[in-house]
C-alpha positions as CSV (number, residue, x, y, z in Angstrom):
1,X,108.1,156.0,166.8
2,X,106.5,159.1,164.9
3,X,108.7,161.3,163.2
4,X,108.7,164.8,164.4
5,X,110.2,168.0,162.7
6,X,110.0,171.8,163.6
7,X,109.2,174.8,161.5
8,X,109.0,178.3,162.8
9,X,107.2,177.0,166.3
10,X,104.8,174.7,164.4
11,X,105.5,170.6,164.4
12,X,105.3,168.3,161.7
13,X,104.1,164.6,162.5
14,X,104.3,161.7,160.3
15,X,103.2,158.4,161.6
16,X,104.2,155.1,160.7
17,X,101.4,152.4,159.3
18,X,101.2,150.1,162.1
19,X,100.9,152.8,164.6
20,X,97.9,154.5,165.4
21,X,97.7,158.1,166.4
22,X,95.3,160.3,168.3
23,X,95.7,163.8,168.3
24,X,93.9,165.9,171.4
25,X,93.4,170.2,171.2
26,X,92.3,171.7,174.4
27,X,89.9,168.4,175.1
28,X,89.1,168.1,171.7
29,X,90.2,164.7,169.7
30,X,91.8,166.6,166.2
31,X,93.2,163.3,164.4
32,X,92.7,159.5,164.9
33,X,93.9,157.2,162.6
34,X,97.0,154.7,161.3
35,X,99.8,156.5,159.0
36,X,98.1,160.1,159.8
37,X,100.7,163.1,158.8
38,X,99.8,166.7,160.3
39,X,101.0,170.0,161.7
40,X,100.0,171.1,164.9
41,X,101.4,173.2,167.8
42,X,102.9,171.6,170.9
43,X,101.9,174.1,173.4
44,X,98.7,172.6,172.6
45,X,98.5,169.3,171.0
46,X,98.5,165.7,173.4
47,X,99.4,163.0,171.2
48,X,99.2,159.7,171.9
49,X,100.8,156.5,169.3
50,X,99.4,152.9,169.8
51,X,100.7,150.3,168.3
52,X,98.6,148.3,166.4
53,X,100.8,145.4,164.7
54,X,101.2,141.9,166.3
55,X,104.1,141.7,168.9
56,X,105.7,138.3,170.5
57,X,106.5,138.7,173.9
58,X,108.4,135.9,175.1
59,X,108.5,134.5,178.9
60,X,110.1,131.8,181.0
61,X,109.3,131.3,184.2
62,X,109.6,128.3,187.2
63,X,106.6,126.3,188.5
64,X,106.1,123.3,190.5
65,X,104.3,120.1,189.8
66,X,102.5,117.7,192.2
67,X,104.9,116.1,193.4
68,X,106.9,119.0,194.2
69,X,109.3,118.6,191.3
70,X,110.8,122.1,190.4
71,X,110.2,122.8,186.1
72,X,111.1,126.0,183.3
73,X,108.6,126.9,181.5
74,X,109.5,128.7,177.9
75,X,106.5,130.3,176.1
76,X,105.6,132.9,173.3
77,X,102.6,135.0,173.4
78,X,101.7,136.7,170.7
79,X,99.3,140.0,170.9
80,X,98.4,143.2,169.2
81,X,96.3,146.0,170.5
82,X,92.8,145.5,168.7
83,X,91.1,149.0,170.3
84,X,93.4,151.7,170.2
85,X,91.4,154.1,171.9
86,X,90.9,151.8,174.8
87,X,94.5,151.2,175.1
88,X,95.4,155.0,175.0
89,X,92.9,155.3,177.4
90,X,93.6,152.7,180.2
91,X,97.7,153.7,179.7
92,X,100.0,155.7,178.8
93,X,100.7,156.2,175.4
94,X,101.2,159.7,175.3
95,X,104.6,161.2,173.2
96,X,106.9,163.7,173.5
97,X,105.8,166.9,170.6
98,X,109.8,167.1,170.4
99,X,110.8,164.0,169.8
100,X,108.2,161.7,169.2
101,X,109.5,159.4,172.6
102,X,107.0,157.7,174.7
103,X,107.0,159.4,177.7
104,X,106.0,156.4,180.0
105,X,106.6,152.3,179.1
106,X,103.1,151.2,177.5
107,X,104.8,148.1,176.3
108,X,106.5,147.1,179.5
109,X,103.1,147.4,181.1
110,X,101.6,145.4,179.1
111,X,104.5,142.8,179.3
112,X,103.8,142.3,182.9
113,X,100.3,142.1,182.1
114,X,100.5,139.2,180.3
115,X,102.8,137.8,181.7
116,X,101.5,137.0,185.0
117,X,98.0,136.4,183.8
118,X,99.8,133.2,181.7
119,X,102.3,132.4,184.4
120,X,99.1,132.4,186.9
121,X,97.3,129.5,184.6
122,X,100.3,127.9,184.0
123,X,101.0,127.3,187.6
124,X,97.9,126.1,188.1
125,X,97.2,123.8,185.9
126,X,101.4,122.4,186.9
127,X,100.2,122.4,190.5
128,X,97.9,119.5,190.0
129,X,100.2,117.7,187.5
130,X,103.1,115.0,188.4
131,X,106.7,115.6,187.3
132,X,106.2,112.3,184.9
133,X,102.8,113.4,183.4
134,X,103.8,117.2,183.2
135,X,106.9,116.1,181.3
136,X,104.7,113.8,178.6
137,X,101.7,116.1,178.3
138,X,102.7,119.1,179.7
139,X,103.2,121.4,176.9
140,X,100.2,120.6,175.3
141,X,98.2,121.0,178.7
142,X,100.0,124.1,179.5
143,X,99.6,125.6,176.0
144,X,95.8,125.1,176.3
145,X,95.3,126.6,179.7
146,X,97.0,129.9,179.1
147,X,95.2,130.5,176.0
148,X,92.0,129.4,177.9
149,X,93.0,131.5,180.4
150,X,94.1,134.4,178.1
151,X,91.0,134.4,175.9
152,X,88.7,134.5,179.6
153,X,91.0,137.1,181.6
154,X,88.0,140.1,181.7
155,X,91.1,143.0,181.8
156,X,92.6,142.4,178.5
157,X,89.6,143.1,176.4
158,X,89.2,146.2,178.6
159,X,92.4,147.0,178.0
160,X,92.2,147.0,174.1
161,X,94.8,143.8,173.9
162,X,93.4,140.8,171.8
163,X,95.6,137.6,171.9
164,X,96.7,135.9,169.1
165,X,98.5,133.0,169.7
166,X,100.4,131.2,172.6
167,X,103.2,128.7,171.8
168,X,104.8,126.9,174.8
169,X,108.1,125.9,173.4
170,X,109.8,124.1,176.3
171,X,109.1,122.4,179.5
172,X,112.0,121.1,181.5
173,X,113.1,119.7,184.8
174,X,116.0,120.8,186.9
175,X,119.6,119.1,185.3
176,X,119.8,116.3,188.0
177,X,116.3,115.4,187.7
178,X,116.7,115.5,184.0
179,X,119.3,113.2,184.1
180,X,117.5,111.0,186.5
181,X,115.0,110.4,184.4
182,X,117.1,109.6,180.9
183,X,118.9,106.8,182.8
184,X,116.2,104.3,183.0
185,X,115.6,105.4,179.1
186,X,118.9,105.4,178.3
187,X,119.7,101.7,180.1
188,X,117.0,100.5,178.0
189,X,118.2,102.2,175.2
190,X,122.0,100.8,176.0
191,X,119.7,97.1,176.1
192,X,118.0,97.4,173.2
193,X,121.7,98.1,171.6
194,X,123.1,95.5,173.5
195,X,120.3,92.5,172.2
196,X,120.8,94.1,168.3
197,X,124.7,93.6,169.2
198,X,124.0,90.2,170.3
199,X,121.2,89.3,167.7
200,X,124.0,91.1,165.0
201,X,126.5,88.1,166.4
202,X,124.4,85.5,166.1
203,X,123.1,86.0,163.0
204,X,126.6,86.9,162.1
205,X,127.8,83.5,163.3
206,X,125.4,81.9,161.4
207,X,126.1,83.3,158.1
208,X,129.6,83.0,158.8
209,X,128.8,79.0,159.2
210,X,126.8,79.4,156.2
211,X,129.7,80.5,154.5
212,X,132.1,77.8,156.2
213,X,129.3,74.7,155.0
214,X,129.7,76.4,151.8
215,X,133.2,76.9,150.9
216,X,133.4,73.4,152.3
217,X,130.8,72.0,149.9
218,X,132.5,74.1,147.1
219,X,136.1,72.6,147.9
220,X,134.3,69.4,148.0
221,X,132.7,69.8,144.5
222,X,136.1,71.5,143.5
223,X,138.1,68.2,144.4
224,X,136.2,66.0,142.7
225,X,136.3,68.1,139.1
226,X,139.4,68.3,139.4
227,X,139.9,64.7,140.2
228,X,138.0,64.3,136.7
229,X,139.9,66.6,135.3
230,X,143.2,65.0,136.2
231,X,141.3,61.8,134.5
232,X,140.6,63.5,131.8
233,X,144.1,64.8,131.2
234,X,145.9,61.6,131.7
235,X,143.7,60.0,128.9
236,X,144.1,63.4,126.8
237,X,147.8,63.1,127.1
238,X,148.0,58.5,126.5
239,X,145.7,59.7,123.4
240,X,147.9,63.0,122.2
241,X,151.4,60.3,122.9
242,X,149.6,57.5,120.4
243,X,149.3,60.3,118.5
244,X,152.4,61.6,118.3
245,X,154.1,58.6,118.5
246,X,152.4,57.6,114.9
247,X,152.9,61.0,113.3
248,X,156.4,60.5,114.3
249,X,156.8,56.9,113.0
250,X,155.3,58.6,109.3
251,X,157.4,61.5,109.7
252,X,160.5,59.0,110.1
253,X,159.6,56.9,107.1
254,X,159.3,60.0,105.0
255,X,162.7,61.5,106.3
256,X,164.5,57.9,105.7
257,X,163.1,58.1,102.5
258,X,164.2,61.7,101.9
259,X,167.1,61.1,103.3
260,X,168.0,58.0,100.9
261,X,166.9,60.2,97.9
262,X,169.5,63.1,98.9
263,X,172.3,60.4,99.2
264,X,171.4,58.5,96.2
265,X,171.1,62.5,94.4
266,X,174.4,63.8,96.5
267,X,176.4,60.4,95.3
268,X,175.8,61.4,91.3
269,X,176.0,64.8,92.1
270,X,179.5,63.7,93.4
271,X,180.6,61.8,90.7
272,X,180.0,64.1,88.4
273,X,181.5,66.9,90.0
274,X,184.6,64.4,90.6
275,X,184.5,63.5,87.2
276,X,184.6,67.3,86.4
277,X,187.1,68.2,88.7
278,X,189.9,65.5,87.4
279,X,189.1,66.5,83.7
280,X,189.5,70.1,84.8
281,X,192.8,68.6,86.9
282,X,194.4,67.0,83.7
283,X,193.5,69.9,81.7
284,X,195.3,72.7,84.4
285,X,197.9,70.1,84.8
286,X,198.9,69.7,80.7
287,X,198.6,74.0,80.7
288,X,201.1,74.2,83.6
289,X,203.1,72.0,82.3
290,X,203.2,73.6,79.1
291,X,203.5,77.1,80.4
292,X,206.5,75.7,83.0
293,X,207.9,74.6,80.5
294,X,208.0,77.5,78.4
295,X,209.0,80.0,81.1
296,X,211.9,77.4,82.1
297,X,213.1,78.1,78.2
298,X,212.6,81.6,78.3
299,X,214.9,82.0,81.8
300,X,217.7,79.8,80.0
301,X,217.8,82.2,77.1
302,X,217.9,85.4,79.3
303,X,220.2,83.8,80.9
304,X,222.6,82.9,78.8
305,X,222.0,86.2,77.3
306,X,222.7,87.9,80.6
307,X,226.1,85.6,80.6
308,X,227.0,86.3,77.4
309,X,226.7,90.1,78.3
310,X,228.8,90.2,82.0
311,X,231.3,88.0,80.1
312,X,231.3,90.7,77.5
313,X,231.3,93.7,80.0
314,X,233.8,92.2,82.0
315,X,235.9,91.7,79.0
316,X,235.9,95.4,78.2
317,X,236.1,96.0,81.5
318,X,239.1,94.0,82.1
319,X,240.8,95.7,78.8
320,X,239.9,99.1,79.6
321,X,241.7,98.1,82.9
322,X,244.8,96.6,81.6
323,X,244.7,99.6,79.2
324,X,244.8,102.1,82.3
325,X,247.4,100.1,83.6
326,X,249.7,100.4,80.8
327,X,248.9,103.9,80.1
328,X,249.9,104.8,83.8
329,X,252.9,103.1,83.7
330,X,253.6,104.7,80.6
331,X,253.2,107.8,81.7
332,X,255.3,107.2,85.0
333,X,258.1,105.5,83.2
334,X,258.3,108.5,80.8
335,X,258.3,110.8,83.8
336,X,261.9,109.0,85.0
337,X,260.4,107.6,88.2
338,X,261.5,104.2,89.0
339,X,259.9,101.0,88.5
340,X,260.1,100.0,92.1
341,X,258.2,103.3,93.1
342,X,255.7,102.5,90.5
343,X,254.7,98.9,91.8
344,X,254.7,100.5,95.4
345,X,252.2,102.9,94.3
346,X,250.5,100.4,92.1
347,X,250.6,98.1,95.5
348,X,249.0,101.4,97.4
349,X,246.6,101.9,94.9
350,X,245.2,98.3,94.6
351,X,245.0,98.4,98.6
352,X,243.6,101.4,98.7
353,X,240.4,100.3,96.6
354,X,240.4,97.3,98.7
355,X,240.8,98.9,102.4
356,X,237.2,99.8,104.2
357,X,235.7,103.2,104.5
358,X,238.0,105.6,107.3
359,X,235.9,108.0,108.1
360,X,239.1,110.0,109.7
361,X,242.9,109.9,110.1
362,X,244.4,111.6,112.9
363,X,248.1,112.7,112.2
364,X,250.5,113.3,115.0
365,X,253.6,115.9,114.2
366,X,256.3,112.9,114.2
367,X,254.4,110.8,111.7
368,X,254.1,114.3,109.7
369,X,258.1,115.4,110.4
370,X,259.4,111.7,108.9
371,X,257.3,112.1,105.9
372,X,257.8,115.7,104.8
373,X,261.5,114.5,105.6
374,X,261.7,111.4,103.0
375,X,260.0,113.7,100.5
376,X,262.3,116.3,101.0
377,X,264.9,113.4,101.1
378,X,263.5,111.5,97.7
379,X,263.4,115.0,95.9
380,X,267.0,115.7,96.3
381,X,267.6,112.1,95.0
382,X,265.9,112.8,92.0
383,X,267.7,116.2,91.6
Protein backbone atom coordinates (compact mmCIF):
# COMPACT_ATOMS: atom_id res chain seq x y z
CA UNK A 1 0.00 0.00 0.00
CA UNK A 2 1.28 3.59 -1.07
CA UNK A 3 1.98 5.94 1.52
CA UNK A 4 -0.17 9.04 1.53
CA UNK A 5 0.33 12.35 3.49
CA UNK A 6 -1.50 15.76 3.30
CA UNK A 7 -0.19 19.35 3.07
CA UNK A 8 -2.37 22.32 2.80
CA UNK A 9 -5.04 20.35 0.30
CA UNK A 10 -2.26 18.85 -1.76
CA UNK A 11 -1.18 14.94 -1.37
CA UNK A 12 2.05 13.38 -1.14
CA UNK A 13 2.41 9.78 -2.68
CA UNK A 14 5.30 7.51 -2.25
CA UNK A 15 5.14 4.15 -3.73
CA UNK A 16 6.76 1.09 -2.74
CA UNK A 17 9.26 -0.84 -5.40
CA UNK A 18 7.25 -3.75 -6.31
CA UNK A 19 4.12 -1.78 -6.84
CA UNK A 20 3.38 -0.03 -9.88
CA UNK A 21 1.56 3.21 -10.00
CA UNK A 22 -0.44 5.05 -12.60
CA UNK A 23 -1.53 8.35 -12.03
CA UNK A 24 -4.69 9.72 -14.26
CA UNK A 25 -5.58 14.02 -14.43
CA UNK A 26 -8.90 14.70 -16.07
CA UNK A 27 -8.25 11.58 -18.69
CA UNK A 28 -4.87 12.25 -18.92
CA UNK A 29 -2.17 9.42 -17.62
CA UNK A 30 0.33 12.02 -15.32
CA UNK A 31 2.77 9.11 -13.78
CA UNK A 32 3.41 5.41 -14.56
CA UNK A 33 5.96 3.63 -13.10
CA UNK A 34 7.38 1.26 -10.01
CA UNK A 35 8.66 3.29 -6.75
CA UNK A 36 7.19 6.76 -8.30
CA UNK A 37 6.92 9.65 -5.45
CA UNK A 38 4.60 12.81 -6.39
CA UNK A 39 2.22 15.49 -5.32
CA UNK A 40 -0.94 15.81 -6.81
CA UNK A 41 -4.50 16.98 -5.81
CA UNK A 42 -7.22 14.45 -4.99
CA UNK A 43 -10.08 16.27 -6.34
CA UNK A 44 -8.44 15.42 -9.44
CA UNK A 45 -6.00 12.67 -9.51
CA UNK A 46 -7.30 8.57 -10.15
CA UNK A 47 -4.67 6.43 -8.96
CA UNK A 48 -4.38 3.18 -9.52
CA UNK A 49 -1.33 0.61 -7.67
CA UNK A 50 -0.51 -2.82 -9.28
CA UNK A 51 1.39 -5.12 -7.86
CA UNK A 52 4.10 -6.36 -9.69
CA UNK A 53 6.07 -8.91 -7.41
CA UNK A 54 5.45 -12.70 -7.46
CA UNK A 55 2.62 -13.90 -5.12
CA UNK A 56 1.79 -17.72 -4.04
CA UNK A 57 -1.69 -18.29 -3.86
CA UNK A 58 -2.35 -21.48 -2.38
CA UNK A 59 -5.60 -23.78 -3.02
CA UNK A 60 -7.15 -27.09 -1.95
CA UNK A 61 -9.94 -28.38 -3.38
CA UNK A 62 -11.98 -32.02 -3.80
CA UNK A 63 -12.17 -33.97 -7.11
CA UNK A 64 -13.23 -37.33 -8.15
CA UNK A 65 -11.37 -40.03 -9.92
CA UNK A 66 -12.76 -42.76 -12.33
CA UNK A 67 -13.81 -44.86 -10.26
CA UNK A 68 -15.69 -42.49 -8.22
CA UNK A 69 -13.19 -42.42 -5.39
CA UNK A 70 -13.54 -38.95 -3.58
CA UNK A 71 -9.56 -37.08 -3.29
CA UNK A 72 -7.91 -33.44 -1.80
CA UNK A 73 -6.09 -31.79 -3.87
CA UNK A 74 -3.27 -29.26 -2.16
CA UNK A 75 -1.52 -26.98 -4.70
CA UNK A 76 0.62 -23.62 -4.94
CA UNK A 77 0.42 -21.31 -7.75
CA UNK A 78 2.65 -18.85 -8.12
CA UNK A 79 1.92 -15.52 -10.33
CA UNK A 80 2.85 -11.89 -10.73
CA UNK A 81 1.13 -9.40 -12.83
CA UNK A 82 3.61 -9.05 -16.03
CA UNK A 83 1.38 -5.86 -17.76
CA UNK A 84 0.38 -3.56 -15.30
CA UNK A 85 -1.60 -1.44 -17.44
CA UNK A 86 -3.59 -4.33 -18.55
CA UNK A 87 -4.30 -5.33 -15.17
CA UNK A 88 -5.43 -1.83 -14.08
CA UNK A 89 -7.32 -1.85 -16.93
CA UNK A 90 -9.42 -5.11 -16.87
CA UNK A 91 -9.85 -4.52 -12.70
CA UNK A 92 -9.92 -2.61 -10.21
CA UNK A 93 -6.95 -1.23 -8.87
CA UNK A 94 -7.93 2.00 -8.17
CA UNK A 95 -6.84 3.66 -4.37
CA UNK A 96 -8.19 5.80 -1.97
CA UNK A 97 -6.10 9.71 -2.42
CA UNK A 98 -6.60 9.52 1.59
CA UNK A 99 -5.43 6.59 2.54
CA UNK A 100 -3.75 4.82 -0.06
CA UNK A 101 -6.55 1.59 0.49
CA UNK A 102 -7.73 -0.27 -2.44
CA UNK A 103 -11.08 0.58 -2.90
CA UNK A 104 -12.20 -2.76 -4.50
CA UNK A 105 -10.39 -6.58 -3.94
CA UNK A 106 -7.96 -6.86 -7.16
CA UNK A 107 -6.27 -9.75 -5.42
CA UNK A 108 -9.34 -11.72 -4.42
CA UNK A 109 -10.34 -11.49 -8.07
CA UNK A 110 -7.73 -12.70 -9.23
CA UNK A 111 -7.63 -15.55 -6.57
CA UNK A 112 -10.84 -16.86 -7.91
CA UNK A 113 -9.41 -16.50 -11.25
CA UNK A 114 -6.99 -18.85 -10.93
CA UNK A 115 -8.30 -20.79 -8.99
CA UNK A 116 -10.98 -22.26 -10.85
CA UNK A 117 -9.10 -22.15 -14.16
CA UNK A 118 -6.54 -24.89 -12.10
CA UNK A 119 -9.26 -26.64 -10.24
CA UNK A 120 -11.17 -26.98 -13.86
CA UNK A 121 -7.94 -28.94 -15.34
CA UNK A 122 -7.30 -30.67 -12.39
CA UNK A 123 -10.69 -32.18 -12.39
CA UNK A 124 -10.41 -33.19 -15.60
CA UNK A 125 -7.59 -34.79 -15.96
CA UNK A 126 -8.75 -36.83 -12.10
CA UNK A 127 -12.00 -37.59 -13.96
CA UNK A 128 -10.35 -40.00 -16.30
CA UNK A 129 -7.94 -41.32 -13.70
CA UNK A 130 -8.41 -44.49 -11.18
CA UNK A 131 -8.13 -43.96 -7.38
CA UNK A 132 -4.88 -46.48 -7.60
CA UNK A 133 -3.20 -44.68 -10.60
CA UNK A 134 -4.30 -41.06 -9.41
CA UNK A 135 -2.63 -41.93 -6.00
CA UNK A 136 0.92 -43.29 -7.82
CA UNK A 137 0.99 -40.62 -10.64
CA UNK A 138 -1.23 -38.26 -9.75
CA UNK A 139 0.67 -35.39 -8.65
CA UNK A 140 2.87 -35.37 -11.31
CA UNK A 141 -0.11 -35.69 -13.89
CA UNK A 142 -2.02 -33.06 -12.06
CA UNK A 143 0.96 -30.75 -11.77
CA UNK A 144 1.44 -30.87 -15.57
CA UNK A 145 -2.14 -30.31 -16.59
CA UNK A 146 -2.73 -27.16 -14.60
CA UNK A 147 0.39 -25.59 -15.77
CA UNK A 148 -0.63 -26.76 -19.34
CA UNK A 149 -3.73 -25.54 -18.71
CA UNK A 150 -2.55 -22.29 -17.02
CA UNK A 151 0.08 -21.38 -19.66
CA UNK A 152 -3.08 -21.96 -22.55
CA UNK A 153 -6.04 -20.26 -20.56
CA UNK A 154 -6.52 -17.05 -23.40
CA UNK A 155 -7.89 -14.64 -20.21
CA UNK A 156 -4.89 -14.48 -18.14
CA UNK A 157 -2.58 -12.99 -20.67
CA UNK A 158 -5.42 -10.55 -21.28
CA UNK A 159 -5.58 -9.89 -17.98
CA UNK A 160 -1.90 -8.88 -17.44
CA UNK A 161 -1.18 -12.18 -15.10
CA UNK A 162 1.84 -14.43 -16.23
CA UNK A 163 2.24 -17.77 -14.24
CA UNK A 164 5.21 -18.72 -12.78
CA UNK A 165 5.09 -21.86 -11.24
CA UNK A 166 2.56 -24.57 -9.97
CA UNK A 167 3.55 -27.07 -7.29
CA UNK A 168 0.92 -29.69 -6.29
CA UNK A 169 2.00 -30.58 -2.88
CA UNK A 170 -0.52 -33.32 -1.82
CA UNK A 171 -2.98 -35.65 -3.21
CA UNK A 172 -5.01 -37.73 -0.82
CA UNK A 173 -7.93 -40.06 -0.39
CA UNK A 174 -10.69 -39.82 2.11
CA UNK A 175 -9.29 -41.40 5.89
CA UNK A 176 -11.17 -44.82 5.37
CA UNK A 177 -10.08 -45.21 2.00
CA UNK A 178 -6.64 -44.25 3.01
CA UNK A 179 -6.46 -46.75 5.45
CA UNK A 180 -7.94 -49.25 3.08
CA UNK A 181 -5.38 -49.07 1.01
CA UNK A 182 -2.15 -49.15 3.70
CA UNK A 183 -3.51 -52.47 4.91
CA UNK A 184 -2.57 -54.65 2.15
CA UNK A 185 0.96 -52.58 2.32
CA UNK A 186 1.14 -52.69 5.70
CA UNK A 187 0.39 -56.76 5.95
CA UNK A 188 3.14 -57.10 3.57
CA UNK A 189 5.07 -54.95 5.38
CA UNK A 190 4.12 -56.86 8.90
CA UNK A 191 5.38 -60.18 6.38
CA UNK A 192 8.32 -59.02 5.22
CA UNK A 193 9.09 -58.31 9.21
CA UNK A 194 7.72 -61.42 10.11
CA UNK A 195 10.28 -63.64 7.47
CA UNK A 196 13.44 -61.18 8.68
CA UNK A 197 12.10 -62.27 12.39
CA UNK A 198 12.12 -65.78 11.27
CA UNK A 199 15.31 -65.68 8.94
CA UNK A 200 16.84 -63.56 12.27
CA UNK A 201 15.98 -66.99 14.33
CA UNK A 202 17.28 -69.25 12.19
CA UNK A 203 20.29 -67.80 11.51
CA UNK A 204 20.35 -67.02 15.21
CA UNK A 205 19.92 -70.78 15.89
CA UNK A 206 22.60 -71.58 13.80
CA UNK A 207 25.24 -69.44 15.20
CA UNK A 208 24.06 -70.27 18.45
CA UNK A 209 24.90 -74.19 17.44
CA UNK A 210 27.97 -72.72 15.98
CA UNK A 211 28.83 -71.52 19.21
CA UNK A 212 27.58 -74.81 21.12
CA UNK A 213 30.02 -77.25 18.42
CA UNK A 214 32.50 -74.83 19.49
CA UNK A 215 32.67 -74.49 23.15
CA UNK A 216 32.27 -78.22 22.91
CA UNK A 217 35.36 -78.66 20.66
CA UNK A 218 37.13 -76.10 22.98
CA UNK A 219 36.21 -78.08 26.33
CA UNK A 220 37.30 -81.00 24.31
CA UNK A 221 40.75 -79.54 23.44
CA UNK A 222 40.69 -77.98 27.05
CA UNK A 223 40.40 -81.64 28.60
CA UNK A 224 42.86 -83.11 26.91
CA UNK A 225 45.70 -80.17 27.81
CA UNK A 226 44.90 -80.41 30.87
CA UNK A 227 45.09 -84.11 30.96
CA UNK A 228 48.78 -83.42 29.76
CA UNK A 229 49.21 -80.99 31.97
CA UNK A 230 48.24 -83.13 34.98
CA UNK A 231 51.05 -85.59 33.26
CA UNK A 232 53.20 -83.15 33.13
CA UNK A 233 52.89 -82.05 36.73
CA UNK A 234 52.98 -85.52 38.26
CA UNK A 235 56.46 -86.07 36.53
CA UNK A 236 57.48 -82.32 37.46
CA UNK A 237 56.60 -83.05 41.03
CA UNK A 238 58.44 -87.31 41.07
CA UNK A 239 61.38 -85.15 39.49
CA UNK A 240 61.27 -81.93 42.06
CA UNK A 241 60.77 -85.03 45.22
CA UNK A 242 64.19 -86.93 43.70
CA UNK A 243 65.35 -83.71 43.90
CA UNK A 244 64.64 -82.74 47.10
CA UNK A 245 65.01 -85.84 48.53
CA UNK A 246 68.95 -85.71 47.46
CA UNK A 247 69.44 -81.99 48.46
CA UNK A 248 68.05 -83.16 51.66
CA UNK A 249 70.23 -86.30 52.08
CA UNK A 250 73.50 -83.53 51.37
CA UNK A 251 72.07 -81.11 53.50
CA UNK A 252 71.81 -83.94 56.32
CA UNK A 253 75.37 -85.08 55.95
CA UNK A 254 76.58 -81.49 56.17
CA UNK A 255 74.40 -80.70 59.36
CA UNK A 256 75.64 -84.21 61.00
CA UNK A 257 78.93 -83.10 60.26
CA UNK A 258 78.27 -79.62 61.66
CA UNK A 259 76.64 -80.78 64.22
CA UNK A 260 79.59 -83.21 65.31
CA UNK A 261 82.09 -80.25 64.94
CA UNK A 262 79.88 -78.02 67.43
CA UNK A 263 79.86 -80.94 70.04
CA UNK A 264 83.36 -81.87 69.62
CA UNK A 265 84.09 -77.54 69.84
CA UNK A 266 81.21 -77.17 72.81
CA UNK A 267 82.98 -80.37 74.78
CA UNK A 268 86.61 -78.28 74.91
CA UNK A 269 84.85 -75.28 75.14
CA UNK A 270 83.33 -77.06 78.27
CA UNK A 271 86.27 -78.26 79.76
CA UNK A 272 87.90 -75.39 79.71
CA UNK A 273 85.36 -73.32 81.05
CA UNK A 274 84.99 -76.16 83.84
CA UNK A 275 88.43 -76.12 84.33
CA UNK A 276 88.17 -72.26 84.81
CA UNK A 277 85.33 -72.28 86.89
CA UNK A 278 86.85 -74.77 89.75
CA UNK A 279 90.22 -72.85 89.64
CA UNK A 280 88.11 -69.67 90.04
CA UNK A 281 86.05 -71.94 92.81
CA UNK A 282 89.25 -72.91 94.89
CA UNK A 283 90.52 -69.42 94.56
CA UNK A 284 86.84 -67.66 95.97
CA UNK A 285 86.76 -70.49 98.34
CA UNK A 286 90.59 -69.92 100.06
CA UNK A 287 89.56 -65.83 99.98
CA UNK A 288 86.34 -66.60 101.93
CA UNK A 289 87.78 -68.56 103.96
CA UNK A 290 90.45 -66.23 104.79
CA UNK A 291 88.15 -63.23 104.96
CA UNK A 292 85.61 -65.55 107.37
CA UNK A 293 88.10 -66.15 109.15
CA UNK A 294 89.22 -62.81 109.79
CA UNK A 295 85.87 -61.19 110.41
CA UNK A 296 85.16 -64.26 113.00
CA UNK A 297 88.46 -62.66 114.88
CA UNK A 298 87.47 -59.33 114.53
CA UNK A 299 83.73 -60.02 116.16
CA UNK A 300 85.51 -61.98 119.11
CA UNK A 301 87.59 -58.93 119.94
CA UNK A 302 84.64 -56.43 119.76
CA UNK A 303 83.21 -58.59 121.65
CA UNK A 304 85.06 -59.17 124.36
CA UNK A 305 85.69 -55.54 124.28
CA UNK A 306 81.95 -54.91 124.45
CA UNK A 307 82.07 -57.47 127.58
CA UNK A 308 84.76 -55.97 129.15
CA UNK A 309 82.90 -52.55 128.82
CA UNK A 310 79.01 -53.65 130.22
CA UNK A 311 81.03 -55.48 132.98
CA UNK A 312 82.76 -52.29 133.59
CA UNK A 313 79.53 -50.04 133.29
CA UNK A 314 77.66 -52.27 135.23
CA UNK A 315 80.34 -52.16 137.86
CA UNK A 316 80.11 -48.43 138.18
CA UNK A 317 76.76 -48.74 137.87
CA UNK A 318 76.26 -51.03 140.59
CA UNK A 319 78.63 -48.76 142.91
CA UNK A 320 77.07 -45.60 142.08
CA UNK A 321 73.95 -47.57 143.21
CA UNK A 322 75.11 -49.06 146.39
CA UNK A 323 76.55 -45.53 146.89
CA UNK A 324 72.92 -43.94 146.59
CA UNK A 325 71.82 -46.47 148.83
CA UNK A 326 73.98 -45.66 151.60
CA UNK A 327 73.90 -42.05 151.09
CA UNK A 328 69.95 -42.25 151.47
CA UNK A 329 69.98 -44.21 154.36
CA UNK A 330 72.43 -41.86 155.70
CA UNK A 331 70.54 -39.14 155.26
CA UNK A 332 67.30 -40.75 156.65
CA UNK A 333 69.01 -42.28 159.66
CA UNK A 334 70.46 -38.74 160.44
CA UNK A 335 66.94 -37.30 160.05
CA UNK A 336 65.76 -39.76 163.21
CA UNK A 337 63.33 -41.73 161.16
CA UNK A 338 63.35 -45.33 161.92
CA UNK A 339 64.90 -48.12 160.24
CA UNK A 340 61.69 -50.05 159.69
CA UNK A 341 60.19 -46.91 157.84
CA UNK A 342 63.29 -46.80 155.76
CA UNK A 343 63.24 -50.49 154.41
CA UNK A 344 59.34 -49.87 153.82
CA UNK A 345 60.14 -46.98 151.72
CA UNK A 346 63.20 -48.68 150.26
CA UNK A 347 60.54 -51.75 149.63
CA UNK A 348 58.10 -48.98 147.85
CA UNK A 349 60.71 -47.55 146.04
CA UNK A 350 62.19 -50.80 144.48
CA UNK A 351 58.39 -51.70 143.61
CA UNK A 352 57.72 -48.76 142.36
CA UNK A 353 60.58 -48.91 139.55
CA UNK A 354 59.41 -52.32 138.99
CA UNK A 355 55.40 -51.74 138.79
CA UNK A 356 54.02 -50.98 134.99
CA UNK A 357 53.02 -47.73 133.68
CA UNK A 358 49.35 -46.34 135.51
CA UNK A 359 48.27 -44.03 133.43
CA UNK A 360 45.71 -42.79 136.48
CA UNK A 361 44.77 -43.36 140.06
CA UNK A 362 41.36 -42.63 141.15
CA UNK A 363 41.15 -41.83 144.99
CA UNK A 364 37.94 -42.16 146.84
CA UNK A 365 37.48 -39.77 150.17
CA UNK A 366 37.84 -43.02 152.65
CA UNK A 367 41.17 -44.17 151.15
CA UNK A 368 42.10 -40.21 151.39
CA UNK A 369 40.53 -39.75 155.28
CA UNK A 370 42.71 -43.03 156.56
CA UNK A 371 45.86 -41.72 155.08
CA UNK A 372 45.76 -38.00 156.01
CA UNK A 373 44.80 -39.73 159.44
CA UNK A 374 47.99 -42.05 159.88
CA UNK A 375 50.08 -39.08 158.87
CA UNK A 376 48.52 -36.86 161.14
CA UNK A 377 48.80 -39.95 163.56
CA UNK A 378 52.80 -40.78 162.69
CA UNK A 379 53.50 -36.91 163.05
CA UNK A 380 52.37 -36.73 166.56
CA UNK A 381 54.53 -39.96 167.18
CA UNK A 382 57.41 -38.35 166.13
CA UNK A 383 56.60 -35.10 168.16
Amino acid sequence: MADITRRLGWRHLRGAPTAHIRHHRSGALVHDGTGLSFWFRPLTAALSEVPVDDRELAMTFHARTSDFQDVSVQATVTYRIADPAVAAARLDFSIDPDTGAWRGTPLDQLGTLLTETAQQHALDVLARTPLAAALVDGVAAVRERVAAGLGAEPRLPATGIEVVAVRVMALRPEPEVERALRTPAREQIQQEADRATYERRAVAVERERTIAENELASRIELARREEQLVEQRGTNARREAEEQAAADAVRAEAEAARSVKLAEAEAARSVKLAEAEATRSVGLAEAEAARTLKLAEAEAARSRQLARAEAEAAREVGEARAQAQAAWLRVHTEAGVDGTTTLRALTATRLAENLPRIDSVTVSPDVLTGLLAKLGGDAEGAR
